[in-house]
C-alpha positions in Angstrom: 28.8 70.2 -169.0 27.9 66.5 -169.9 24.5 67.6 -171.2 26.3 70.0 -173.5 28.8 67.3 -174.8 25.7 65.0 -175.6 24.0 67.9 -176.9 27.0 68.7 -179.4 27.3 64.7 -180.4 23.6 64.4 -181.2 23.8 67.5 -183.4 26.7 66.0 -185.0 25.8 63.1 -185.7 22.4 64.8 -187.2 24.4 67.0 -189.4 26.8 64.2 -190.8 26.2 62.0 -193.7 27.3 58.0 -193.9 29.6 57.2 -195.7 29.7 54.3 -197.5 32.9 54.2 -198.2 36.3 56.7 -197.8 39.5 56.0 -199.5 42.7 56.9 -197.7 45.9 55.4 -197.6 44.9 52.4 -195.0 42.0 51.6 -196.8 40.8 47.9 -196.7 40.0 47.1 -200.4 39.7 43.0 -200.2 36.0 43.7 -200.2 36.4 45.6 -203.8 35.8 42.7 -206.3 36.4 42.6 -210.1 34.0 41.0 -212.4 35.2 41.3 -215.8 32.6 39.7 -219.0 35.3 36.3 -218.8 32.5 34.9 -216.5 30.5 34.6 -219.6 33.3 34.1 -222.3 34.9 37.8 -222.7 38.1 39.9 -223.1 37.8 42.4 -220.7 40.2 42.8 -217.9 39.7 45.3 -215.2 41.6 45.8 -211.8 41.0 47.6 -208.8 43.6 49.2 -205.6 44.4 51.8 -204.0 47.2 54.8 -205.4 49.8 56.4 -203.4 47.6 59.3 -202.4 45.2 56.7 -201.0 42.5 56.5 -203.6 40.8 54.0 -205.1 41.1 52.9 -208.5 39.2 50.6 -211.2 41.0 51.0 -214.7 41.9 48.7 -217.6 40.4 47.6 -220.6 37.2 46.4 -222.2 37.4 43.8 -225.3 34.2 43.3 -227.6 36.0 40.1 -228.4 34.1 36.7 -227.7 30.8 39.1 -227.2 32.6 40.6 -224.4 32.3 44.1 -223.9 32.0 45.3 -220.0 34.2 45.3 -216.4 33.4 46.1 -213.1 33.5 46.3 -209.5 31.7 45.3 -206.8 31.9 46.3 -202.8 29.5 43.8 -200.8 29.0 46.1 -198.2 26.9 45.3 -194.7 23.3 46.4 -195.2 23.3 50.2 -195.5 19.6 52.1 -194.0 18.7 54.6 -195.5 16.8 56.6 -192.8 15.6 59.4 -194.6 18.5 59.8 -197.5 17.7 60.1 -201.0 21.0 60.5 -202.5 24.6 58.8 -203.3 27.5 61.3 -203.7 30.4 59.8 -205.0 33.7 61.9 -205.7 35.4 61.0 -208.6 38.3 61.7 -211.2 37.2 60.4 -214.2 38.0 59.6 -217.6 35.6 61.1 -219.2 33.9 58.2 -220.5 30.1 56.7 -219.3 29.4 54.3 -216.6 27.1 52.6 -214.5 26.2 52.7 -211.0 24.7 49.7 -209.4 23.0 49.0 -206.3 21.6 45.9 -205.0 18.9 45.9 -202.2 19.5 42.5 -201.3 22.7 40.6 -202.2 20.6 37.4 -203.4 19.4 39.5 -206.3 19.4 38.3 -209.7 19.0 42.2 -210.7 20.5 45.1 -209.9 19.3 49.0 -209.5 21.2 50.9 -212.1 21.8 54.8 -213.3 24.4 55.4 -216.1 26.5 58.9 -215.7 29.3 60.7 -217.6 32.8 62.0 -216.2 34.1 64.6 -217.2 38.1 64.0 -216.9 38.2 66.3 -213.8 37.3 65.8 -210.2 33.7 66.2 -209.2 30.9 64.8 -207.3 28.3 62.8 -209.2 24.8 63.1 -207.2 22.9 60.0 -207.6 19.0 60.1 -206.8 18.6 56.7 -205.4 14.8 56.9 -206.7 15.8 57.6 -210.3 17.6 54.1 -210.5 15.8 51.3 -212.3 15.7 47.8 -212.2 18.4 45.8 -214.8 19.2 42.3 -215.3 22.4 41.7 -217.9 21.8 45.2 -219.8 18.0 45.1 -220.4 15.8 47.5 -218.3 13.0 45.2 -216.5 9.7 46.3 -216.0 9.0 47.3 -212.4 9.0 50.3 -210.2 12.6 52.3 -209.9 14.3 51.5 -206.6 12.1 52.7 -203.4 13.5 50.4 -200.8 15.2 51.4 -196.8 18.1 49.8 -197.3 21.0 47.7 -199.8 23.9 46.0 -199.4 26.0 46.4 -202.2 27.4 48.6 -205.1 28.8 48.8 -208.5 31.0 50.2 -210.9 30.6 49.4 -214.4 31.8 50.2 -218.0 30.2 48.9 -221.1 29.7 51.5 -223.7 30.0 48.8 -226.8 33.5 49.5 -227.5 36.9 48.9 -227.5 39.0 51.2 -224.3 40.6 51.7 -222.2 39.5 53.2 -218.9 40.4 54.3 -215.3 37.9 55.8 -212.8 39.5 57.3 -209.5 37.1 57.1 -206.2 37.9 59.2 -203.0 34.2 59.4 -201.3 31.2 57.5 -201.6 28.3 59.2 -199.1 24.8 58.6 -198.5 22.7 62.4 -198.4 
């Protein structure tokens, strides 16, 4: 009997993908940090919290004003191993504009790992290929090798399509495959 309750837990746990991150309704979303283009003179103001129905939200508004022009948010997470996955799955309700995902392998980076992607004003899942992300630094691509490492420890959301909107992007699930 026990050796058929480990056996059942092992194959769960084999069969089961991290997740980095699942809204619901007591969600802890201090981690969840906005940084807007004010740190370098900008317009933009973006916010970030949880809805009624428990999921996360990023919305509001990005200026070109003072050579603004981008808002996002970041979750610092504890170092996240990779073991074998090669892909981020994030469910989504978005506005159908562009943004950026970001990862960073180590938090001390100066750069970041990014991928843009489009929504499509509808839920869906956005599969990310962690080995299709490449190195950025302030919206130039830097020359060296797109992201290969075991592990990172934190994640972004950004708009910054040079122009004026509003936006709001909706998270549920964020999952490592």
């Amino acid at each position: 009997m026990l050796q058929n309750l480990m056996f059942t837990v092992m194959l769960s746990s084999l069969i089961t993908f991290p997740i980095i991150f699942d809204f619901t309704v007591k969600s802890d979303v201090r981690k969840w940090i906005i940084v807007d283009d004010v740190v370098m003179g900008g317009r933009s103001s973006g916010n970030f919290r949880l809805n009624d129905e428990g999921h996360g939200v990023f919305e509001g508004e990005v200026s070109l004003e003072n050579n603004g022009g981008f808002s996002s948010v970041r979750y610092n997470c504890e170092k996240v191993l990779l073991e074998g996955k090669t892909k981020i799955n994030i469910t989504l309700l978005g506005d159908g504009k562009d943004y950026q995902f970001r990862i960073k392998s180590n938090s001390g980076d100066y750069y970041s790992y990014i991928i843009p992607f489009s929504t499509s004003g509808e839920w869906e899942e956005v599969e990310i290929q962690l080995n299709d992300m490449y190195p950025s630094f302030r919206g130039r691509r830097l020359d060296g090798p797109n992201f290969s490492e075991a592990s990172f420890e934190g994640i972004t959301f950004l708009i910054g399509n040079k122009k004026n909107e509003r936006f709001k992007l909706v998270l549920d699930k964020i999952e490592l495959k």
